[in-house]
N, C-alpha and C positions, 0 to 999 in steps of 0.2 A: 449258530444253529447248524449241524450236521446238512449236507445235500440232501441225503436220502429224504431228512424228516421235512425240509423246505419242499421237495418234490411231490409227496405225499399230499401235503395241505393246499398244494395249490392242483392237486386232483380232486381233492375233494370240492373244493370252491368249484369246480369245473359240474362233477356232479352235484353239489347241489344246486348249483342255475340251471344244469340244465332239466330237473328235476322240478326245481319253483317254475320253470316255462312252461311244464310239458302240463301243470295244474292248471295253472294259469291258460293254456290254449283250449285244456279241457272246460275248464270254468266257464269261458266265451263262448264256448259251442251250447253248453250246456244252457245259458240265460238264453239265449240267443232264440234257440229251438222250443225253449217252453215259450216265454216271451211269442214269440209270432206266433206259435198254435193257438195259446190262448185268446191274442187279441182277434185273431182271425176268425177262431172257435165264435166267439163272444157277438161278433159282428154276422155271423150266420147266425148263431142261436136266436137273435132274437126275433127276424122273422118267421123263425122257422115254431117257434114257440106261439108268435099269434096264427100261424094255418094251424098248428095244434089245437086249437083251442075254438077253433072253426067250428060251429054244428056241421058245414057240408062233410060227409066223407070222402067225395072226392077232395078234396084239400087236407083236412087230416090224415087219411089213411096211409099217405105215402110217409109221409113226418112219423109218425107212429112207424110204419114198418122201420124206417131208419133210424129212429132211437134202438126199437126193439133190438135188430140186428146189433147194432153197435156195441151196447148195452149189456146185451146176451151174451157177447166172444172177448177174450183176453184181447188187451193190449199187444200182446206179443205176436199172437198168430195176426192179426190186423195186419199189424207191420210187416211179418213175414209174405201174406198175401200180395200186399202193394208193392215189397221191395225185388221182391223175386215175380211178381205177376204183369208187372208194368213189361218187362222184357219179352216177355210172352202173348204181347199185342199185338197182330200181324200187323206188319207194315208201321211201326212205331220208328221202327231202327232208323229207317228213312225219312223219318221229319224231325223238323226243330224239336221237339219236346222229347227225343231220345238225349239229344245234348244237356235236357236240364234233369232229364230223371234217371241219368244215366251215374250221378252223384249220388251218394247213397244220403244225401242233409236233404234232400227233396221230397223222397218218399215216406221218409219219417217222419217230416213235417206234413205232411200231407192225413199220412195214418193217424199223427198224434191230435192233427187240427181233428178232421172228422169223428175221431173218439172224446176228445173234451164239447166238442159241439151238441154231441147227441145228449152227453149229463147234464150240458149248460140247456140245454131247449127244454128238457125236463125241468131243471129247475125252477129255469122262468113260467114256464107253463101253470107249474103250481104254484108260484110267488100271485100268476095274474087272472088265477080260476080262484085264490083264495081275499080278491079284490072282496071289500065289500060294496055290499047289492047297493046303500044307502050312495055315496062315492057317485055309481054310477047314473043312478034317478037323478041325481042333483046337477050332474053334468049333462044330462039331457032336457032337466028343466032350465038349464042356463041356454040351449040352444045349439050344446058341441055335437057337430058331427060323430063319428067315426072316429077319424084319423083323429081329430083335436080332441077328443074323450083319451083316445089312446097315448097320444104324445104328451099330452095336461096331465094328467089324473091316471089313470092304468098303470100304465109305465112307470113312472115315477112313486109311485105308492107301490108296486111290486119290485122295485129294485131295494126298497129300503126293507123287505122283509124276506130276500132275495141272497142279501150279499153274506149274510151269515155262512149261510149253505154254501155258496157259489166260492167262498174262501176255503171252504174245507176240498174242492173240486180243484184249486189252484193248487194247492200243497201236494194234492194226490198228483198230481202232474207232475209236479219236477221229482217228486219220486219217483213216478215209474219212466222218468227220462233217463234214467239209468239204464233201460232194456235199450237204447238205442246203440249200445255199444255193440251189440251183437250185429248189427249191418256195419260195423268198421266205424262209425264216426265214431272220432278222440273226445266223446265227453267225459265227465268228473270220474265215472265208473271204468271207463275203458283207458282213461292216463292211467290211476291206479293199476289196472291192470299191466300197463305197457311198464308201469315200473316196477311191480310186482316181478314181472320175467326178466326183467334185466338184474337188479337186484338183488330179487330172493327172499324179498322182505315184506311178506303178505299185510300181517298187520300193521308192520309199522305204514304201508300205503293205502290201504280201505279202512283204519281207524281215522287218517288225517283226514281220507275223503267223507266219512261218516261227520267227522265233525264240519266241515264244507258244509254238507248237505241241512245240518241243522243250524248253521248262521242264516243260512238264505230263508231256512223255514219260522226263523224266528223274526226274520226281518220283513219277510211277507204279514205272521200272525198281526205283526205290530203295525203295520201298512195298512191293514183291514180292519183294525180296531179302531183308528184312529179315522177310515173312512166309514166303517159302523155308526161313531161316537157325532158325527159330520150328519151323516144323513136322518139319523135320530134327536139331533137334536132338542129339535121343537118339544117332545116331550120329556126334557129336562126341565124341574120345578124352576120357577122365576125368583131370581135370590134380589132382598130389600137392599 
């Protein structure tokens, strides 16, 4: 085999690792940042779904304004807000919390958690205002409080008519985790990108990320069917 052409091929093996890495680093960022908003989303929503559902206004009204607001504005400007406005706190620079949101993987988890939390607390809110009345007379003629009506019965019966929704809320997330590129984090969009300018080669690097983007979404739909198929159970016919 000629030098020149041995020297070639093992440039190439060069760029293509380090082109599988550069996905690959983007891929981790990219689970990573949905992954934690969402769970984190998920674990505020749902209190924040029963003060929703509160008659007092004072407890509701602020839940409501915070969906509303959220709700109302792009993902993007959100993130632009927090990522560029955290710096802009007097006297931030000078304590520990400059050190962690001085990373731009903080604030977009921060922005992404509080925009998936405001759809999740809607969610739930209507999964556990469309409780039926019956459900609950029966849980207060058994003698449940409150909280043991809520933790029993509520809860549980609004997540099963809940998770439908709240999966279509999950996909829409690692979709739009693609805007995080624009604060510099290397996720699935912003490798693409970084190989794109080295490159030169648009589609061949946001066709590879386009299909990325639709294994994870396929592997999510099928995750949630299969925890659908789980919590529905019970009203599956009983076979002889």
């Amino acid at each position: 085999m000629p030098e020149f052409i041995a020297q070639w091929l093992d440039q190439n093996d060069i760029f293509t690792a380090m082109t599988l890495l550069e996905y690959w680093d983007g891929l981790v960022n990219t689970v990573q940042l949905v992954f934690l908003s969402l769970v984190i989303g998920l674990l505020c929503a749902v209190p924040l779904a029963l003060m929703r559902c509160s008659k007092n206004p004072f407890v509701s009204g602020p839940v409501w304004l915070y969906t509303y607001l959220f709700r109302g504005t792009p993902l993007l400007i959100q993130l632009y807000i927090i990522y560029y406005g955290i710096a802009q706190v007097p006297g931030i620079q000078q304590t520990f919390w400059w050190e962690i949101f001085r990373e731009p993987f903080y604030p977009a988890l921060l922005a992404f958690t509080l925009n998936t939390a405001a759809y999740t607390t809607e969610i739930i809110r209507g999964a556990i205002v469309a409780t039926p009345h019956g459900e609950i007379e029966a849980a207060k003629a058994y003698g449940m409080n409150w909280f043991l009506r809520t933790r029993r019965i509520i809860l549980p019966s609004a997540a099963r008519r809940a998770v439908q929704a709240y999966s279509n809320e999950v996909i829409f997330m690692l979709h739009s985790s693609a805007i995080a590129s624009v604060v510099t984090i290397v996720d699935l969009t912003g490798a693409a990108r970084n190989i794109y300018s080295r490159f030169y080669a648009p589609f061949d690097a946001f066709i590879f990320v386009a299909l990325l983007y639709m294994i994870l979404t396929f592997i999510l739909v099928f995750a949630f069917r299969k925890l659908e198929n789980h919590l529905l159970r019970h009203q599956r016919p009983i076979s002889n």
